[in-house]
C-alpha positions in Angstrom: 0.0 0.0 0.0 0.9 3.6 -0.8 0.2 6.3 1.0 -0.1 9.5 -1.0 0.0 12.9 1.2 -0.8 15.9 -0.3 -3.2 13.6 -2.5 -5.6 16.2 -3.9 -2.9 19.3 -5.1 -1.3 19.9 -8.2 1.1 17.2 -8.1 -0.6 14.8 -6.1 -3.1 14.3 -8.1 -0.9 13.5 -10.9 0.9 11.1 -8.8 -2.4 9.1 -7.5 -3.6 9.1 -11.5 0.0 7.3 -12.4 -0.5 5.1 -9.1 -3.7 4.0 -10.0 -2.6 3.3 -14.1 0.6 1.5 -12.9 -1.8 -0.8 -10.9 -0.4 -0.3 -7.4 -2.7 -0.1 -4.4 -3.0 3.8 -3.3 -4.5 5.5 -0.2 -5.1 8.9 -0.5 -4.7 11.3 2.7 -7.5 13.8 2.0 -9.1 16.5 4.2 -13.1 15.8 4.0 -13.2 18.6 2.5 -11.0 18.6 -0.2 -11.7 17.9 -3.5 -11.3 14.1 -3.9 -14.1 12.8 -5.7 -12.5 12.5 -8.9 -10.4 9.4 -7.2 -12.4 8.3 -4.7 -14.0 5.4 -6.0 -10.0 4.3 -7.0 -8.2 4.6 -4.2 -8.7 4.0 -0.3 -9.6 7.2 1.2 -7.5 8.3 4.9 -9.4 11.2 6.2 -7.5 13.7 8.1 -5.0 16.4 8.3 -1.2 17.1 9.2 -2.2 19.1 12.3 -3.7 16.1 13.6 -1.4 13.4 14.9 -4.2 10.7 15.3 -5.1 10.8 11.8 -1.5 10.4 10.3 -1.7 7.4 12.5 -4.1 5.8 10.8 -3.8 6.7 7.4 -0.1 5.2 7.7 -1.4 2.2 9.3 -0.4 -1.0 7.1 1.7 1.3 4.7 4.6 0.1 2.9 5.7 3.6 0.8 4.5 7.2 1.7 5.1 9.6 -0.8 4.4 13.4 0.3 4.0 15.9 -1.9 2.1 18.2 0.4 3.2 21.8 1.0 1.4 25.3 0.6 3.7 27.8 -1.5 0.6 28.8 -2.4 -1.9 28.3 0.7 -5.5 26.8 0.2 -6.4 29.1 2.8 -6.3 32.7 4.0 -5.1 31.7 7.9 -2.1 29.7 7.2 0.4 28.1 9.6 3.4 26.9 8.2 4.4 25.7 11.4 1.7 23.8 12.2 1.6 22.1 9.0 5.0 21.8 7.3 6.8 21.9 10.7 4.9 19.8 13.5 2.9 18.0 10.9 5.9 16.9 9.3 7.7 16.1 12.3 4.6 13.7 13.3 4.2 12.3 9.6 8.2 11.3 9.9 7.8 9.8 13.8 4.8 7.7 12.6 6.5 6.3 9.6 9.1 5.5 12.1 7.3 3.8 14.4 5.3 1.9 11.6 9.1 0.8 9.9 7.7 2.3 6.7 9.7 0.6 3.7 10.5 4.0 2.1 9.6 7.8 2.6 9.5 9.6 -1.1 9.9 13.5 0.0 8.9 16.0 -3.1 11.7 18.9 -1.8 13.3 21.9 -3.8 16.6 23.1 -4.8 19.0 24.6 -2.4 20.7 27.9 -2.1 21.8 30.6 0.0 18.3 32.5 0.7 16.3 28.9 1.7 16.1 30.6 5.2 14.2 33.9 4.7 11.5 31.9 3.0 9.1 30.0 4.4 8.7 27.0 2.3 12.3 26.5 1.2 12.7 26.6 5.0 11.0 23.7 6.1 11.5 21.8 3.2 15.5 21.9 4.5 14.7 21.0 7.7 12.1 18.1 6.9 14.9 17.1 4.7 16.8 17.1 7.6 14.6 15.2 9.6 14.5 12.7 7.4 18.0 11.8 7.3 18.7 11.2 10.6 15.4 9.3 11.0 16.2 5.9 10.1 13.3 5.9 8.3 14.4 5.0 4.4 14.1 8.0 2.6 14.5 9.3 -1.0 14.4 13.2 -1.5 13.5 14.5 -5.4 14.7 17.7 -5.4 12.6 19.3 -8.4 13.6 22.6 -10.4 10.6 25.3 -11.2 7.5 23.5 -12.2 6.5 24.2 -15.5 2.4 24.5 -14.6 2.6 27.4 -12.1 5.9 29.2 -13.3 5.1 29.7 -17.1 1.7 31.0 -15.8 3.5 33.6 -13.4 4.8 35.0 -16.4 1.6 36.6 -16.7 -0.4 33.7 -19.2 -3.2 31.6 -18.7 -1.7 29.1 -21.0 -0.5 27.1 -18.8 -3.9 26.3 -16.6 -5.4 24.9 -19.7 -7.1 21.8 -18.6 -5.3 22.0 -15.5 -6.3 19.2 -12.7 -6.3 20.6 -8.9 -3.9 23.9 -10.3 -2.2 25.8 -7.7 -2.7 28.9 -9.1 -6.4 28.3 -8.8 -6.5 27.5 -4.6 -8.9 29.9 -3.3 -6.2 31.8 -2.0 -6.6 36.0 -1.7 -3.0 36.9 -2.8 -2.5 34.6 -5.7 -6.0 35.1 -7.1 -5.2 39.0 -7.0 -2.4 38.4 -9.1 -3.4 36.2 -11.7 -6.3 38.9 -12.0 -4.1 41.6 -12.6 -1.9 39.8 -14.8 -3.1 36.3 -15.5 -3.5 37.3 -19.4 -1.2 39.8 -20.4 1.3 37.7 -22.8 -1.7 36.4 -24.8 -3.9 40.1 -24.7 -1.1 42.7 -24.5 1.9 41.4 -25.3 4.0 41.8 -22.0 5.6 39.0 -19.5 6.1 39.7 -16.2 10.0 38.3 -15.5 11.3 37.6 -12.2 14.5 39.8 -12.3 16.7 40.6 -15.1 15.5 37.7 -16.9 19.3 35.8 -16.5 18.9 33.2 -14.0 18.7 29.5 -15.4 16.2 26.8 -14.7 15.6 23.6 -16.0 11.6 23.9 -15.8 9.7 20.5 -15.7 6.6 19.6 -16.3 4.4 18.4 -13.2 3.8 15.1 -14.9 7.5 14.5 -15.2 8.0 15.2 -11.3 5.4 13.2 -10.5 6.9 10.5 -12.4 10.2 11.0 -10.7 8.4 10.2 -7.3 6.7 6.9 -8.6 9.4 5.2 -10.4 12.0 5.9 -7.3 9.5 3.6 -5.6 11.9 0.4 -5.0 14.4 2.2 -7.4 18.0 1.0 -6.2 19.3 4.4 -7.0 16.8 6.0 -4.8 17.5 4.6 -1.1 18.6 6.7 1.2 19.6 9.6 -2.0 19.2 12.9 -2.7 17.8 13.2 -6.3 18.2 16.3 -8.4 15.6 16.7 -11.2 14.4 19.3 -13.8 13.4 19.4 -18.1 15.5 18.3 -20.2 17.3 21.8 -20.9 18.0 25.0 -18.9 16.4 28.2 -19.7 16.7 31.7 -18.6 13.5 33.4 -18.1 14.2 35.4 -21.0 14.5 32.3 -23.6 10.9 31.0 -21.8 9.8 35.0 -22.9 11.2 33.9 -26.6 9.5 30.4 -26.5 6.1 32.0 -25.8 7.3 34.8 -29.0 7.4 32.0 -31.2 4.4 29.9 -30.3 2.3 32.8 -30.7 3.6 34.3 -34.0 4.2 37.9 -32.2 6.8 39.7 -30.2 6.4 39.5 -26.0 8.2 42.2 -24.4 9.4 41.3 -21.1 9.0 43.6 -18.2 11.2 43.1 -15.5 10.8 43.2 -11.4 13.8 44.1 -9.7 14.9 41.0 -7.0 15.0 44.1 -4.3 11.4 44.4 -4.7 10.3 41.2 -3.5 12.4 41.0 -0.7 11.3 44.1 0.7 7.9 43.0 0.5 9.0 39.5 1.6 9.4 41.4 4.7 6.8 44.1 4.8 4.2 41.3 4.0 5.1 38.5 6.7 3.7 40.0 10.0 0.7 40.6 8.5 -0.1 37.4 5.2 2.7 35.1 5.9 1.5 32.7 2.6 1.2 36.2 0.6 4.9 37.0 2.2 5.8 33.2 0.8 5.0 33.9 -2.4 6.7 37.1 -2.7 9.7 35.1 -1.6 9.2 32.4 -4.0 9.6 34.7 -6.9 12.5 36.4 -5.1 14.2 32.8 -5.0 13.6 32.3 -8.8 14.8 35.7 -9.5 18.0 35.1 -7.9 19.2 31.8 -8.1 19.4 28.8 -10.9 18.0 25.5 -10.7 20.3 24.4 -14.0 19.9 21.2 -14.0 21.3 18.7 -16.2 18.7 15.8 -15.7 19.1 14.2 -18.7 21.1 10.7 -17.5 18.9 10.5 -14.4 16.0 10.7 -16.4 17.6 7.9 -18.4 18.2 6.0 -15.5 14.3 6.4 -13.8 12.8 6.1 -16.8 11.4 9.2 -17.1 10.5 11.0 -20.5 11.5 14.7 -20.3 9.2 17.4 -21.8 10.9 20.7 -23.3 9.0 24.0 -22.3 8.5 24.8 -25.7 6.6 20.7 -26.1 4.8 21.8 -22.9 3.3 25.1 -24.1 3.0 23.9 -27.6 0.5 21.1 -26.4 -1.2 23.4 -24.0 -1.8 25.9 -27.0 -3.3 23.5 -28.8 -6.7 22.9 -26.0 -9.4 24.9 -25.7 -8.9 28.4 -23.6 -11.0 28.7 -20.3 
């Protein structure tokens, strides 16, 4: 049995779906009132929540695999505790799997650099990461570069959220429904991106079916006990080639307008007292503006058996459904 937490956002779904088509049997950690019906008659349902301890219990009861993508860099809600959640529910998640001598933890985490600390979610994820190392528990760690799904759309496109199942950028969360608002169409109506930066820094964008392939096939992977696994697309872009990519696909010049770094991290820090998750997501973008997650994934993909798609492949497919 695998235990999927984080079941009903962006990524887990995608991860239950490839569960359930590989054929292995999947339980689904879902609060009650979450949006699981699309799975529900698939998969065994564990009803509960990270804040509580009893139910992580249970849903890990008779487990052999979890594998947690659950994390808020976009909260689901407008009171938000990362502490409670990512940091004591964590902590819990990790003891139980202990106690239960869980075959193997699969942790979705991010890439590291020098900033992790001034923002929330990169925060925890190090020091869950942590945690799990000196567990005992067996653990494998997929450290995934920018998601293509919610970072092309962050450009200012809707693109992206075509036909998008459980989308981040849709989580009835105040702050990032303001934004896509205000610029959630811009590339495709005016002919502007909104770059993180001066449009240098490198990432090796991947697709959230790709990650979420990563996670299932380390299941029982060799390669994967006890390893830290670096993963991205199958090139690194600047944010400025992505800006060219979208040019092409849509036959007409973008013209990039960029945010200077200094600008989110003083709003990183005006914002936290007040909308930590807002704060968070100011970071987030601070953290892409600053730093690379270059990549070069091509021989583990080889090796996991994971089929990489290009950013140009991703949008190109997208283009081709039916807008919202």
């Amino acid at each position: 049995m695998i235990l999927v937490v984080g079941a009903t956002g962006q990524l887990g779904t995608t991860v239950v779906n490839k569960l359930i088509t590989s054929n292995h049997r999947v339980r689904a950690f879902v609060r009650r009132s979450s949006n699981y019906q699309h799975f529900a008659d698939k998969v065994d349902l564990a009803f509960g929540d990270l804040r509580d301890a009893v139910s992580l219990a249970a849903a890990c009861d008779g487990v052999e695999v979890v594998i947690a993508t659950a994390n808020s860099a976009v909260p689901s809600q407008r009171k938000y505790s990362f502490e409670e959640e990512e940091g004591q529910g964590y902590l819990d998640l990790i003891e139980v799997c202990k106690r239960q001598r869980i075959r193997q933890f699969v942790y979705m985490s991010l890439p590291v650099s020098p900033i992790d600390n001034q923002i929330p979610t990169y925060r925890y994820k190090r020091l869950n990461e942590q945690r799990l190392q000196e567990s005992g528990v067996p653990f494998t760690i997929i450290r995934a570069s920018l998601m293509m799904d919610v970072w092309l759309a962050l450009l200012g496109s809707r693109i992206p959220l075509r036909k998008a199942e459980a989308a981040t950028l849709e989580r009835p969360f105040w702050f990032g429904r303001l934004f896509m608002r205000l610029v959630g169409r811009m590339i495709e109506e005016r002919g502007l991106a909104v770059v993180n930066g001066d449009g240098k820094a490198r990432h090796a964008f991947i697709a959230k079916e790709d990650a979420a392939a990563f996670l299932v096939n380390s299941i029982d992977h060799p390669e994967a006990k006890n390893a830290i696994i670096e993963v991205g697309g199958p090139e690194a872009l600047s944010w400025d080639d992505v800006v060219a990519i979208y040019s092409k696909l849509l036959d007409r010049p973008i013209r990039p307008m960029y945010s200077p770094p200094g600008i989110f991290r003083f709003l990183l820090k005006i914002l936290m007292p007040f909308s930590p998750g807002a704060a968070n997501v100011i970071g987030l973008n601070w953290w892409a503006a600053v730093n690379d997650s270059a990549y070069d994934a091509r021989d583990v993909s080889n090796r996991f058996g994971v089929s990489l798609t290009s950013v140009e492949q991703f949008l190109s497919d997208k283009m081709r459904l039916p807008a919202d």
